[in-house]
C-alpha positions as CSV (number, residue, x, y, z in Angstrom):
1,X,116.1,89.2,110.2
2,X,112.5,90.4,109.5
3,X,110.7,93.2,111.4
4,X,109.0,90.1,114.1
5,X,112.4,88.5,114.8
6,X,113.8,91.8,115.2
7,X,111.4,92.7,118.1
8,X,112.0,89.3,119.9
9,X,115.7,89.7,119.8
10,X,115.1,93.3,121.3
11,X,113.0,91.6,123.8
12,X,115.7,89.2,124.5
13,X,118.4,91.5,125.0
14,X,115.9,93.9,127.1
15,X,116.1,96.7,124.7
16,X,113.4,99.6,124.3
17,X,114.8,101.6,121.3
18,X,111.3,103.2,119.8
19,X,111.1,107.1,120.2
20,X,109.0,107.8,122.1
21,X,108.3,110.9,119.3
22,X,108.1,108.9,116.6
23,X,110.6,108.1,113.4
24,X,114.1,108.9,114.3
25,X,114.8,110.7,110.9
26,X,117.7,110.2,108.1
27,X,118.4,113.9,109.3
28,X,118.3,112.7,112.9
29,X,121.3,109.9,112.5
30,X,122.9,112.4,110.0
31,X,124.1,114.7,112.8
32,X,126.9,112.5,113.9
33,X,127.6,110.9,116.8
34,X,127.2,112.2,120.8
35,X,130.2,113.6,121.7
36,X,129.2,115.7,125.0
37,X,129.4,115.2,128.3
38,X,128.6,111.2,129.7
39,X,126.4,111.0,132.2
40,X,127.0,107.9,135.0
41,X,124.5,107.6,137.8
42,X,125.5,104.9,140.3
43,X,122.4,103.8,142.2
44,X,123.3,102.0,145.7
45,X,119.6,99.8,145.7
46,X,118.0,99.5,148.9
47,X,118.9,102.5,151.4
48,X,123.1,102.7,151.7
49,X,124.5,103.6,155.2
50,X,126.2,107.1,154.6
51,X,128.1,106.9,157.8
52,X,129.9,103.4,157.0
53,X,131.2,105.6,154.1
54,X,131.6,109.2,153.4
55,X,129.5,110.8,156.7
56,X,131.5,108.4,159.3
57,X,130.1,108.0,162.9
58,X,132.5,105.7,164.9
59,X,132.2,104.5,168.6
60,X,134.5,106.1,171.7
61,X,135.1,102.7,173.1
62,X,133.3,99.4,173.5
63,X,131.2,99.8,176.4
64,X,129.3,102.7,174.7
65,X,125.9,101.2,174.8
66,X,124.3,102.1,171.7
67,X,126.9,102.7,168.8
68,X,126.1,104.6,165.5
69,X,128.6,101.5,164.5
70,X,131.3,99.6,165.6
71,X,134.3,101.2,164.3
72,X,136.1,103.3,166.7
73,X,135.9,107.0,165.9
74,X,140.1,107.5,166.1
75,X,140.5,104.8,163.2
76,X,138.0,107.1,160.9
77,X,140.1,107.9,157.9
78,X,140.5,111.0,156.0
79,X,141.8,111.8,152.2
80,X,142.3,115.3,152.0
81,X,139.2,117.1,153.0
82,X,136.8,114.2,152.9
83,X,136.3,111.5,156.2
84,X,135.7,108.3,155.7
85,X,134.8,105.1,157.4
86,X,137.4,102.5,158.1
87,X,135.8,99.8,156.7
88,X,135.6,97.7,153.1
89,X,137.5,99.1,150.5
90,X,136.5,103.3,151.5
91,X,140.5,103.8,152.3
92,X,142.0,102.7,148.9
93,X,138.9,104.6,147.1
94,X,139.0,107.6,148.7
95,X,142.7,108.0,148.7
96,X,142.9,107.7,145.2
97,X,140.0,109.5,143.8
98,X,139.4,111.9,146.5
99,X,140.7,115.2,144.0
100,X,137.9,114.5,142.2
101,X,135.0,113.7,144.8
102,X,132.5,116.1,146.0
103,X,130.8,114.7,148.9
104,X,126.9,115.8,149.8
105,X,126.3,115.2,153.4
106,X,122.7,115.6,155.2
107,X,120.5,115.0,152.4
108,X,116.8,114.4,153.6
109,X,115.1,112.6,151.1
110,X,112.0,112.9,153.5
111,X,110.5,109.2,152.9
112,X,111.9,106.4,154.6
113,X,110.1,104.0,151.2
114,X,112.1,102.1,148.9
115,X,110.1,103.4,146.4
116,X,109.3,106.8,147.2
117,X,113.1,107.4,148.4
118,X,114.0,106.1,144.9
119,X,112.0,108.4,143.0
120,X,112.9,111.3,145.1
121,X,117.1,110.6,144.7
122,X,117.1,110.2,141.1
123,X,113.9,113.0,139.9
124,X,114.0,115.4,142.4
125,X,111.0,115.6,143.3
126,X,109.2,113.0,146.1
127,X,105.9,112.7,144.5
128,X,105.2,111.1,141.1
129,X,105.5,112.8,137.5
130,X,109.2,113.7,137.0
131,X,111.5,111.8,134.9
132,X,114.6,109.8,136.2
133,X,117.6,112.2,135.8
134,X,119.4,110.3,133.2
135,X,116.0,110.6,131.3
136,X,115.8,114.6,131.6
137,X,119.8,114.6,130.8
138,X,119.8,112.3,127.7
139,X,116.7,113.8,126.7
140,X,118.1,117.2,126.7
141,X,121.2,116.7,124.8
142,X,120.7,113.4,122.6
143,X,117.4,112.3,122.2
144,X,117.6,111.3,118.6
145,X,120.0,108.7,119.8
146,X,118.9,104.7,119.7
147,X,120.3,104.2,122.8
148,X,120.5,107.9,124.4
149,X,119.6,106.5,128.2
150,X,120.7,103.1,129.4
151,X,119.0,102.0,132.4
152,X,120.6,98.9,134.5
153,X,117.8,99.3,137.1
154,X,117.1,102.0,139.5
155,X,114.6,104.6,138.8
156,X,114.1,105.5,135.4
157,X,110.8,106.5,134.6
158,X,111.3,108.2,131.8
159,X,107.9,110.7,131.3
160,X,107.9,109.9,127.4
161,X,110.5,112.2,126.5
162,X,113.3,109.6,126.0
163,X,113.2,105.9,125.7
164,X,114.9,103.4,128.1
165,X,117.1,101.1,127.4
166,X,117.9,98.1,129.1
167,X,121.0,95.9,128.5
168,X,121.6,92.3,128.9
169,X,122.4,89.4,126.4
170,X,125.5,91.5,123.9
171,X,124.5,87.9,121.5
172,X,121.0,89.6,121.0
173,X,122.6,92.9,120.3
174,X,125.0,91.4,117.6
175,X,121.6,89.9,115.9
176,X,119.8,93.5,116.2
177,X,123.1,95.3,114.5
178,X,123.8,92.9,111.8
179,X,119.8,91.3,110.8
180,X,121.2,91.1,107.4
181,X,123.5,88.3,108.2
182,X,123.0,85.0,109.0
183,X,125.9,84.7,111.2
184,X,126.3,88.1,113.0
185,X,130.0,87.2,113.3
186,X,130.6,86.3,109.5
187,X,130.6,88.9,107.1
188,X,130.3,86.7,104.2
189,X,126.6,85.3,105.6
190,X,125.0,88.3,104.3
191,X,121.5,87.7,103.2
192,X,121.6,90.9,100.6
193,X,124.2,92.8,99.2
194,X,125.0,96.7,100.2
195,X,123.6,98.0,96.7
196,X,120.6,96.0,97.5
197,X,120.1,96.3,101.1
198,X,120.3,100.2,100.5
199,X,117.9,100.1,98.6
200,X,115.3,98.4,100.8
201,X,116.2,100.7,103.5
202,X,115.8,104.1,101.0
203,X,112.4,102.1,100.2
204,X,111.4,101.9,103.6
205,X,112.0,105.2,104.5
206,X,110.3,107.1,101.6
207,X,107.1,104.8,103.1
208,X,107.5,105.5,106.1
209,X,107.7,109.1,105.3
210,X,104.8,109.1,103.4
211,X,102.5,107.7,106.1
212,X,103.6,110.0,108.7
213,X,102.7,112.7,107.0
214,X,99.4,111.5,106.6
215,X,99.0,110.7,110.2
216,X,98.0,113.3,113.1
217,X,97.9,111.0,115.9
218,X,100.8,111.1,118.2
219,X,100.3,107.2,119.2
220,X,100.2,105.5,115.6
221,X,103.2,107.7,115.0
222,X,104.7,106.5,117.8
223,X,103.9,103.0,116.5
224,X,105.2,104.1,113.0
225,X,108.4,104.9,114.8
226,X,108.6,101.4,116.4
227,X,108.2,99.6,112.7
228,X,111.2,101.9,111.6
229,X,113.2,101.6,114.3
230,X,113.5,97.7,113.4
231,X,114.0,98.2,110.4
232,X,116.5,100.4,109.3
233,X,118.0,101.0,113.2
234,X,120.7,99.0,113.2
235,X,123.7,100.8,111.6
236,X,124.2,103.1,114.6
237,X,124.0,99.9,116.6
238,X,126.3,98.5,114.5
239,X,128.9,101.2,116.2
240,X,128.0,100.1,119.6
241,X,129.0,95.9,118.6
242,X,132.4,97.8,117.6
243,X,133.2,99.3,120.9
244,X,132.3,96.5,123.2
245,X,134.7,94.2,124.5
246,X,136.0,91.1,123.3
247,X,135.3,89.8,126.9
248,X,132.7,91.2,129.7
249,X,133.7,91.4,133.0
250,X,131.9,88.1,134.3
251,X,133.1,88.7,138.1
252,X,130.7,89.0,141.1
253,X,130.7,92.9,140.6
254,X,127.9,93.6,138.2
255,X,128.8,97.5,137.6
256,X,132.1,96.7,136.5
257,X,130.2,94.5,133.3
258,X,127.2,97.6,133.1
259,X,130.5,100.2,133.1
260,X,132.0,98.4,130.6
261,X,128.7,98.3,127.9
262,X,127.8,101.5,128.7
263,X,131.6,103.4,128.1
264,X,131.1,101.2,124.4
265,X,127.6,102.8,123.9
266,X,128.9,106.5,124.7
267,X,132.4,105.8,122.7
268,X,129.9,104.7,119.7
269,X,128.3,108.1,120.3
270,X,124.8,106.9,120.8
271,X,124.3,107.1,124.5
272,X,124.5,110.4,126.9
273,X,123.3,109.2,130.0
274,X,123.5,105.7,132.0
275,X,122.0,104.2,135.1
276,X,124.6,101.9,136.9
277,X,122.8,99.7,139.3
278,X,123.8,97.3,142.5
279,X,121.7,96.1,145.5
280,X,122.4,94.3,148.9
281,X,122.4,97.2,151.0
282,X,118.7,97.0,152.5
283,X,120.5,95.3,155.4
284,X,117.9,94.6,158.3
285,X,119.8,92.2,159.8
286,X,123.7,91.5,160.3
287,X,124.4,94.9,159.0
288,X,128.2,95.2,158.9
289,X,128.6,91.8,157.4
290,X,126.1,92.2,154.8
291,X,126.3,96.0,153.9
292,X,130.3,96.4,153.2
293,X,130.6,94.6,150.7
294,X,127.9,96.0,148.6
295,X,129.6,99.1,149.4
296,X,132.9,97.7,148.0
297,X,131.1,96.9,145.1
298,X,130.2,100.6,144.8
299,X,133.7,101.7,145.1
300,X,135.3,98.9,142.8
301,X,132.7,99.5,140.2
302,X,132.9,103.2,140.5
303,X,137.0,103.0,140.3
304,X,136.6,100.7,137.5
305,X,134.6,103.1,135.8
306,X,137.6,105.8,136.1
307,X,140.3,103.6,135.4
308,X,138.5,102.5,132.0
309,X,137.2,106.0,131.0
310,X,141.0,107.1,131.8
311,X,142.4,103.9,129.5
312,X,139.6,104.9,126.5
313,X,140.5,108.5,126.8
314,X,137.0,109.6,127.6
315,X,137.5,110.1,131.3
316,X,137.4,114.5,130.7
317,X,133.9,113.5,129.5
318,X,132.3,112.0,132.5
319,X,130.0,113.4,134.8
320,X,129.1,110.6,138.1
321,X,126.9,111.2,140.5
322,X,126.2,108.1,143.2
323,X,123.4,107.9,145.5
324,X,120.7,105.7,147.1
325,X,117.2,105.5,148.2
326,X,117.8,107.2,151.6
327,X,119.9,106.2,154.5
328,X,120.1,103.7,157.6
329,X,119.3,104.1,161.1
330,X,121.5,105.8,163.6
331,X,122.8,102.2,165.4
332,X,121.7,99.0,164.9
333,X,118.3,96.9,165.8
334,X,117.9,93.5,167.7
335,X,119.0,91.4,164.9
336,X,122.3,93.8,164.6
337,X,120.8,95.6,161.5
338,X,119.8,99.1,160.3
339,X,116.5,100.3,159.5
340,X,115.4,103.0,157.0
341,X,116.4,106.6,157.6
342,X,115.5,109.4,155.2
343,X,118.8,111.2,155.6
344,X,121.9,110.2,153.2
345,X,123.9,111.3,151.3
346,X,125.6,111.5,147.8
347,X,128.6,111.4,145.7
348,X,129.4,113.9,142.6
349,X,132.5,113.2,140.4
350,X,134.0,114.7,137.0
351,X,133.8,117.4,134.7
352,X,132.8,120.6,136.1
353,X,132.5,119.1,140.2
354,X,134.9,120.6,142.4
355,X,136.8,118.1,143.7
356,X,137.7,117.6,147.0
357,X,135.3,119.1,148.7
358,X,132.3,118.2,151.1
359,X,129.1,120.2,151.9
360,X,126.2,119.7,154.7
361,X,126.9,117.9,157.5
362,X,125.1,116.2,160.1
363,X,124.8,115.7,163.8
364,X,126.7,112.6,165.7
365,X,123.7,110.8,165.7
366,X,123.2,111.7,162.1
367,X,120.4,114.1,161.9
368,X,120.7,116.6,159.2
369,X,122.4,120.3,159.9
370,X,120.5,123.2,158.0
371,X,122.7,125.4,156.2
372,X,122.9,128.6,155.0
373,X,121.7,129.0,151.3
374,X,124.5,131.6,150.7
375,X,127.4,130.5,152.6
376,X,126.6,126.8,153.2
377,X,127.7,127.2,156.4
378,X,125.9,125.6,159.8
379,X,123.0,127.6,160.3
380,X,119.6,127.0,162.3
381,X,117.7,129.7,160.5
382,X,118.8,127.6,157.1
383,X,117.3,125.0,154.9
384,X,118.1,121.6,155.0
385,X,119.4,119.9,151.5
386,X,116.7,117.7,149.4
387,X,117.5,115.7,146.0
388,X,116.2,118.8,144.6
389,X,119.1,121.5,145.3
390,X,121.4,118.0,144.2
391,X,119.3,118.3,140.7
392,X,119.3,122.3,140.3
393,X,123.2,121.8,140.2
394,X,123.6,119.1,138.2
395,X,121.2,120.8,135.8
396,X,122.9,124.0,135.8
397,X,126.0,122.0,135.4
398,X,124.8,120.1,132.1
399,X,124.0,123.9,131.2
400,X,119.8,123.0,131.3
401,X,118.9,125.4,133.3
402,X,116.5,127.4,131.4
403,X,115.8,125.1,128.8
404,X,112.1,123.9,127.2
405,X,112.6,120.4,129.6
406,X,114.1,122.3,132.4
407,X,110.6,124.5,132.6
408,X,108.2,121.9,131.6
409,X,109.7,119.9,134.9
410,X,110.8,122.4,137.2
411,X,112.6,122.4,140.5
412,X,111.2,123.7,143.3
413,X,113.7,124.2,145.7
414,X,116.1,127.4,146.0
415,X,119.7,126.9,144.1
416,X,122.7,126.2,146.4
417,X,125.9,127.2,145.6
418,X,126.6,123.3,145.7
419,X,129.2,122.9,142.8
420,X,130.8,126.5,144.3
């Protein structure tokens, strides 16, 4: 596969491997694979209703005139210290995996825009400039890696410090890893042999090496990098083809297929961070019927995700966070929908996250509760929680907090004693 047919087969399969730096070095792939924490970010698409979930507002009987919805408040379930709403699959989630959860209640994203909302979940900060967080995290601990952040949708701006990649046809990544066969499947279809093929790629690289040192400008470098990457790329690729399975998940539940490809790409060692991605949950209209099962989606795919880490003995490595754009309206509309509400809420799971364990809280008609910044108890002298205290932990959590990234795209809220 030449250098053009290997840029339309990334195209294909919706992958952006360049660095965004440059030439990923022979010292670069020399330092082994990623071994350190994963990073799994679950985006709900669309504005998720925290109360039909993990912040649950029932009804006291059925003539109360304007329910927050229309479960009954007795039937609202609870796994150890976390509540949840009797409805989709929340009671066979929570029961099993509720050790593990640490539920955020209250957040105010303060924007009730799709966009906006989005940006301000997964950056931390509402207005434009920041990176996505699997961006800052996979930039931060693996950004020599091909395929260091996997986006399935969601926000992931990425700020130029890592490059995004996006996953879909596994035929086009079989042509990417092996471009010196015919047949990606055959070994025997080689075009060159080992001896010869190492020497193209030695060849290659001395080039390649020679004209960046010539060159000063950080955009023909950049292209540079691009011409390299699809050329001599493919071996740590070639790990990734390894680890995938024989057969994708081809069910109705997309995350289960994106949990799948991206537990391959961390087990290969060349991904730290992933953006899981599912929609259906801007529900305008017949809420209840259209919302739950997106959320069951959310909990399948998220259990999925356990139970596979668990069976690959990777699950002590993964860190899970699940959110959304913002919330939905206390009650429902004329056309039995929800609206858009900026408060929510969000899920944290895995290494380092006490289990377990829910902080904030909000009113019955689901306004937020400030809290104290010391205590976290209720507190009307306190501050209310923004995706920004969320992000402080997680990044003191990766261990970031401090680093080059971490002050080049700081956070400006206070740090919460969130993680305890």
């Amino acid at each position: 596969m030449d250098r053009r047919d290997f840029l339309k087969a990334a195209g294909l399969a919706g992958l952006g491997i360049v660095s965004p730096f440059g030439v990923r070095t022979a010292r670069a792939q020399e330092e082994g694979p990623y071994t350190g924490p994963f990073f799994v970010l679950v985006n709900a698409a669309g504005g998720w209703d925290p109360t039909s979930l993990c912040d649950p507002k029932g009804r006291a009987n059925e003539e109360e005139s304007d329910p927050m919805n229309y479960y009954f408040t007795g039937d609202i379930g609870q796994a150890g210290n976390i509540r949840y709403a009797p409805v989709a699959g929340n009671q066979a989630f929570f029961e099993k995996h509720y050790q593990k959860i640490m539920v955020i209640n209250g957040v105010d994203t303060t924007t009730n825009g799709h966009d906006s909302g989005s940006r301000h979940t997964w950056s931390g900060r509402l207005a434009e400039g920041y990176p996505a967080l699997g961006a800052f995290l996979s930039a931060s601990v693996a950004a020599s890696k091909p395929l260091a952040f996997i986006s399935n949708g969601g926000f992931d701006e990425t700020q130029g410090l890592v490059a995004p990649t996006r996953t879909g046809d596994t035929g086009s990544l079989s042509r990417i890893a092996y471009p010196n066969r015919l047949d990606p499947s055959n070994e025997a279809s080689e075009l060159f042999t080992p001896a010869t093929q190492a020497r193209l790629q030695a060849a290659q690289r001395a080039r390649l090496d020679r004209m960046q040192e010539r060159q000063r400008l950080p955009r023909l470098k950049k292209a540079m990098g691009a011409l390299y990457v699809a050329r001599s790329g493919e071996n740590e690729i070639q790990r990734l083809t390894e680890f995938m399975p024989t057969d994708l998940d081809r069910s109705n539940n997309g995350l289960i297929r994106q949990a799948q490809v991206a537990l391959a790409a961390y087990r290969a060692g060349v991904c730290a961070s992933v953006n899981l991605s599912t929609g259906g949950f801007d529900t305008h209209g017949d809420h209840d019927n259209r919302h739950f099962p997106s959320l069951q989606r959310i909990t399948e795919g998220v259990d999925f995700l356990w139970e596979e880490a668990a069976r690959q003995g990777i699950a002590d490595k993964l860190v899970v966070v699940v959110g959304s754009d913002f919330g939905r309206t206390p009650g429902y509309n004329a056309q039995n929908g929800k609206d858009h509400w900026s408060i929510t809420s969000m899920m944290l799971m895995g290494q380092g996250v006490p289990g377990n364990r829910v902080v904030g809280s909000t009113t019955d008609r689901h306004r937020p509760i400030a809290l104290d910044p010391t205590t976290l108890a209720p507190s009307e002298a306190g501050v209310r929680i923004k995706p920004g205290h969320v992000h402080r932990a997680i990044r003191q959590l990766a261990g970031l907090t401090g680093s080059s990234l971490d002050r080049l795209f700081p956070i400006v809220e206070e740090d919460l004693p969130l993680l305890g």
